[in-house]
Steps between C-alpha positions, in 0.01 A plus 500: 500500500497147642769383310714816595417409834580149476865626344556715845443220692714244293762770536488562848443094533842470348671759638374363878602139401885643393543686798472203713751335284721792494449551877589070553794453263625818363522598127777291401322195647181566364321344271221587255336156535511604896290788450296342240379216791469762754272734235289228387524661103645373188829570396311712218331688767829596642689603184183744380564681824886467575753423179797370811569420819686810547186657368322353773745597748463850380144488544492328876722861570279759342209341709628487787516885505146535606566339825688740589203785548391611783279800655704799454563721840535826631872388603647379187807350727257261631364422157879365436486320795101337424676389136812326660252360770197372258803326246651311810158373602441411125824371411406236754129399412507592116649305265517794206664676724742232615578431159563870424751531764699150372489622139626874573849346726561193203752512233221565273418798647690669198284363243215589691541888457656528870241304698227673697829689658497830360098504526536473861811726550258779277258452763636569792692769292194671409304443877867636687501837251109563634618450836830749462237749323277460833792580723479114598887429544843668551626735317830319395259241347528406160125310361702323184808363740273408789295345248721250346688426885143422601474258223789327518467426854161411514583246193823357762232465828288293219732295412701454828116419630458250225854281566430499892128461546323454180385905472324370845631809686511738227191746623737510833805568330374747240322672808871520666672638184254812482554497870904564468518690184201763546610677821801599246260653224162653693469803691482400881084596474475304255635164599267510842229476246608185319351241559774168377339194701572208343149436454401819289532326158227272594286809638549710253349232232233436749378907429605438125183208539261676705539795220466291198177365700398848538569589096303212398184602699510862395600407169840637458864274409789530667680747252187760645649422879843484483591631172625840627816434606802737527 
């Protein structure tokens, strides 16, 4: 048990140390000896766990997938919102996240089984055909098409934000794409309940904290909170 726990933690260790390099200097640019320094394990360590670099770069995108729960809601339109809102906030103060965003828009992306792309387009996908089911937008509305527009633009306000201020006003800029493009999708009712300030990412972790606080003490994990999701 210790030395499967010790493994996790190596893993995670590594996978931590190559998303800051991925993050820094992009995949072409990075190096194993990089990640290596920035891990603190052998080179053996590495290769038990991840057989490439594009292995590791596969691995930095399948964890960054976790960051993007949060608590489900009664409006499923907001949860879309709370995702795009939680991943601007992270993109800027997580590095796995960071890293997941470079690695999914580089010419390696193909190798790479897409990038974390058509994860994220399946999200919203899945959240936007709850919402349509809960009489959430227009009619004219299409989930899978809205889906993949949302995407793409959100990815274009991330990377416009990165070339102009270092993603320093991305929460801002995110918060004024959902702004524009939702009065075109949700029922009028609907969008006076949305909240999209610019600072929601950041509260909406805040309540992701205070509940894992609240699982701990009463003994439950996170899956037990917010595993029932639409």
């Amino acid at each position: 048990m210790v030395r499967q726990e010790r493994a996790v933690r190596t893993r995670r260790a590594i996978l931590e140390a190559a998303a800051v390099v991925f993050a820094e200097r992009g995949y072409e640019a990075a190096t194993i000896a990089e990640i290596l320094a920035h891990a603190g394990v052998t080179k053996g360590a590495l290769y038990f766990h991840f057989t490439s670099k594009l292995e590791l770069a596969q691995g930095v995108l399948d964890a960054q997938y976790d960051k993007f729960l949060v608590p489900p809601r009664e409006s499923k339109l907001q949860e879309v919102v709370d995702v795009a809102m939680v991943s601007a906030y992270r993109i800027r103060h997580e590095p796995m996240i960071s890293a997941g965003a470079r690695l999914s828009l580089g010419p390696e992306t193909f190798e790479i089984r897409g990038g974390a792309v058509p994860g994220w387009i399946e999200i919203l996908r899945r959240l936007l055909t709850a919402a349509k089911g809960q009489g959430e937008l227009l009619p004219h509305v299409d989930p899978a098409e809205t889906a993949w527009i949302l995407s793409a633009c959100w990815t274009g306000v991330q990377l416009y934000s990165q070339t102009f201020s270092d993603r320093g006003d991305i929460e801002r800029r995110v918060a004024a794409l959902y702004q524009h493009a939702l009065p075109g999708i949700a029922t009028p009712a609907m969008l006076s309940r949305l909240d999209m300030a610019e600072d929601r990412g950041r509260r909406v972790l805040e309540e992701v904290a205070a509940g894992a606080r609240a699982a701990a003490g009463a003994g439950f994990d996170d899956h037990t909170i917010w595993g029932a999701r639409a």
